[in-house]
C-alpha positions as CSV (number, residue, x, y, z in Angstrom):
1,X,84.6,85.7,106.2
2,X,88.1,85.7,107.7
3,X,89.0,88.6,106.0
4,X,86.9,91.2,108.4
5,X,89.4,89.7,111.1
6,X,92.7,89.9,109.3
7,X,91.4,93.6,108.1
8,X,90.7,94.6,111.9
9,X,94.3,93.0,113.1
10,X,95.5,94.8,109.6
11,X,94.2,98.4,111.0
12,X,94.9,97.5,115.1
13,X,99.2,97.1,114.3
14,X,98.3,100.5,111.9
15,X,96.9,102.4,114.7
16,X,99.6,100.8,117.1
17,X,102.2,102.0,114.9
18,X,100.8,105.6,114.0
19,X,100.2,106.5,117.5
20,X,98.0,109.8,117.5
21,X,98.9,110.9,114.0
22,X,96.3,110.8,111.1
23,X,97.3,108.1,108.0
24,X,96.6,109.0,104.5
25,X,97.4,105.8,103.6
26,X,98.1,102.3,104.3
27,X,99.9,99.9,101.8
28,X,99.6,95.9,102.1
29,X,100.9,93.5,100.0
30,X,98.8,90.0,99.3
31,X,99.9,87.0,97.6
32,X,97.2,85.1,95.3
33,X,98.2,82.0,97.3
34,X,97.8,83.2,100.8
35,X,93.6,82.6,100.7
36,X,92.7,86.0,101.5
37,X,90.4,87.6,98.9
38,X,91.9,92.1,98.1
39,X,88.2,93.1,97.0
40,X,87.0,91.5,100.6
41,X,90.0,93.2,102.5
42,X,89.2,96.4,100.6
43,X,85.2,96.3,101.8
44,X,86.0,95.2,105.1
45,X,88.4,98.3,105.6
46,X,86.4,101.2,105.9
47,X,84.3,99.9,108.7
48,X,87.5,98.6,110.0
49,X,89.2,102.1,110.3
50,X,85.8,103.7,111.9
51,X,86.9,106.1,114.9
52,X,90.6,105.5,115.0
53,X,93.4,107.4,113.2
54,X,93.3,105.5,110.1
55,X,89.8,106.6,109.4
56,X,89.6,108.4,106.0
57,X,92.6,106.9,104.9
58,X,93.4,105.1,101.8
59,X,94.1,101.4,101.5
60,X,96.0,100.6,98.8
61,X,96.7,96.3,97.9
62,X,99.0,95.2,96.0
63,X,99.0,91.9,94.6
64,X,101.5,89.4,94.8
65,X,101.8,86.7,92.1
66,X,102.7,82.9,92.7
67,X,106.5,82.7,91.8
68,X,108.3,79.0,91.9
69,X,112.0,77.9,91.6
70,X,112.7,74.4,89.9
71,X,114.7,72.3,91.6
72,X,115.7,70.5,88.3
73,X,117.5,74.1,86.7
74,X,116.9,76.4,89.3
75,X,114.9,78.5,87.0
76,X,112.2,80.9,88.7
77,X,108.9,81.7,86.9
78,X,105.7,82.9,87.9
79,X,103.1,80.3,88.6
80,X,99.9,80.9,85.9
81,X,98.0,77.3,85.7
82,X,96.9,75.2,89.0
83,X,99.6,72.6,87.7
84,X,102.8,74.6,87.2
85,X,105.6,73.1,85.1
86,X,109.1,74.8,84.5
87,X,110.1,75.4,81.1
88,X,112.2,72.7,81.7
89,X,109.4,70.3,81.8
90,X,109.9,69.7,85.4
91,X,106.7,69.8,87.9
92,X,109.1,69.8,91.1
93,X,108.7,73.6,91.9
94,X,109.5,75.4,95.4
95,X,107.1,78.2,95.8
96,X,108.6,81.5,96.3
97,X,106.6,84.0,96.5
98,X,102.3,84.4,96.5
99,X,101.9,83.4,100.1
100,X,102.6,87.1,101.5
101,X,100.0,89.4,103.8
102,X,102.5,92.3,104.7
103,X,101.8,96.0,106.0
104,X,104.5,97.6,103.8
105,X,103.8,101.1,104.6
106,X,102.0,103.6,106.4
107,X,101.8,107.0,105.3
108,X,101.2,109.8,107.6
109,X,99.7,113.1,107.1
């Protein structure tokens, strides 16, 4: 479970950043193609935050869907099947978003 680790390096740059002050909450972004599971992220967090100033704090994830860009029309969509086509017809898609595991804020208080 690989999540555990990315949750404790997830809380570490937290703490790092908080200093002595108490977070509320903590805000990450996750992209459904980056392989990391929220509801494992979520379970792992509360052990995670034990004894350091995030402890008692709230974890809110927010998902990230797959997005693409044809390179035929340029057209971005959001990526729903496991073999994305463009409207166009095209299957030759850059991916643009979905890969993302970002802290995107820390609330203190």
């Amino acid at each position: 479970m690989h999540e555990l680790s990315i949750t404790q390096q997830i809380v570490e740059t937290c703490c790092n950043a908080a200093g002595d002050a108490n977070v509320a909450r903590v805000t990450v972004e996750i992209g459904c193609l980056c392989g990391i599971l929220p509801d494992a992220v979520s379970f792992c967090y509360e052990v995670c935050t034990q004894g350091t100033p995030l402890e008692g704090s709230v974890l809110q994830i927010v998902s990230v869907p797959a997005r693409a860009r044809c390179r035929a029309c340029f057209a971005e969509s959001e990526i729903v099947d496991f073999l994305p086509l463009c409207r166009c017809g095209s299957a030759d898609l850059d991916l643009t978003g979905g890969n993302e595991l970002r802290i995107m804020e820390l609330e203190i208080g």
